[in-house]
C-alpha positions as CSV (number, residue, x, y, z in Angstrom):
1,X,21.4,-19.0,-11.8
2,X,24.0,-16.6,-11.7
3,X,24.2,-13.6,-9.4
4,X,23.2,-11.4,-11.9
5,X,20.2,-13.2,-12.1
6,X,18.6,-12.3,-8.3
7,X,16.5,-9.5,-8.1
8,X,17.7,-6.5,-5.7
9,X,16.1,-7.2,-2.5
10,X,16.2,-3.3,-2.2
11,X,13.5,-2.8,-4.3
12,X,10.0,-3.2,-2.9
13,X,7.0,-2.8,-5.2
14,X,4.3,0.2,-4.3
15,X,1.6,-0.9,-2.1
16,X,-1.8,0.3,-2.8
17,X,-4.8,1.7,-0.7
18,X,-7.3,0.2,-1.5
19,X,-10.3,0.3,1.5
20,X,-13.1,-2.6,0.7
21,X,-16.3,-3.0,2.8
22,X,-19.7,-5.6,2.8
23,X,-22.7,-5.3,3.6
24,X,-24.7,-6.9,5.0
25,X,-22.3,-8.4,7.1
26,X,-23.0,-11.0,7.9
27,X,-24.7,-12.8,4.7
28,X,-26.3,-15.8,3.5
29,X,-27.3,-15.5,-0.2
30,X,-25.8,-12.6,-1.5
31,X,-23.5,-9.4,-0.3
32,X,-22.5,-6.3,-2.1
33,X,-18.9,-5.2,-2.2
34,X,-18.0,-1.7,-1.9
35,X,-14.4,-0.7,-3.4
36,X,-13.0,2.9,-3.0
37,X,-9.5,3.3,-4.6
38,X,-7.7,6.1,-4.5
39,X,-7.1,8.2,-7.2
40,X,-4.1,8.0,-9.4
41,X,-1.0,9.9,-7.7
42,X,-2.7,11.0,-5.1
43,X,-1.1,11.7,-1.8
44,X,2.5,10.6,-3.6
45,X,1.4,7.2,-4.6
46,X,2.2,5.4,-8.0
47,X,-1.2,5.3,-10.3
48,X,-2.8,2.3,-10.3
49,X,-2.5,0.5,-13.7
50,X,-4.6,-3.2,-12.7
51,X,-7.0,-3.8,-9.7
52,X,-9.0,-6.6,-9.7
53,X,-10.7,-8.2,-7.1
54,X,-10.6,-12.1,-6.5
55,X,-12.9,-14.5,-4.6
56,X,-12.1,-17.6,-2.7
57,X,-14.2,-20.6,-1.1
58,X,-13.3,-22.3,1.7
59,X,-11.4,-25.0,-0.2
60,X,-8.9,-21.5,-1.2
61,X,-10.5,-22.4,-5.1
62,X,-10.5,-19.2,-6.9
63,X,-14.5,-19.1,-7.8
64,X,-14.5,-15.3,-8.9
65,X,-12.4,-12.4,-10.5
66,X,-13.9,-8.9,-10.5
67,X,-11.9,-6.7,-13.0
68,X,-12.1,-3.1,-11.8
69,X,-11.6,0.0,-13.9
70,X,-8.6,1.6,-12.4
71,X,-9.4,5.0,-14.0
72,X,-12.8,5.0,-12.4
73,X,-11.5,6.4,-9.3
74,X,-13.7,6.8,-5.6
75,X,-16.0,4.5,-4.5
């Protein structure tokens, strides 16, 4: 690896606000999600271009992805 090769530890990507709640909490069979993202550029962030949501068991298997629509802003 050269030294060209290391990324610039200077350069941190965006974070994202995402604010995710369920209900009822908590559940036994089933639970909704609810997902409110902010919209694109708002309040000087970067627009979101890929939000998904993924779901682990207790073993930390990946049992469930959720694509969401990142132009479908709000809850």
């Amino acid at each position: 690896m050269k030294l060209g090769d290391i990324p610039d530890p200077e350069i941190v990507p965006p974070a994202y606000t995402i604010n995710l709640s369920t209900y009822p909490n908590p559940f036994r069979i089933f639970t909704n999600l609810k997902v409110d993202l902010a919209a694109s550029g708002t309040g000087g962030q970067v627009p979101v271009n890929d939000a998904a949501i993924q779901i682990y068991n207790l073993k930390g298997q990946r049992v469930r992805s959720i694509a969401l629509d990142p132009h479908k802003t709000g809850e």
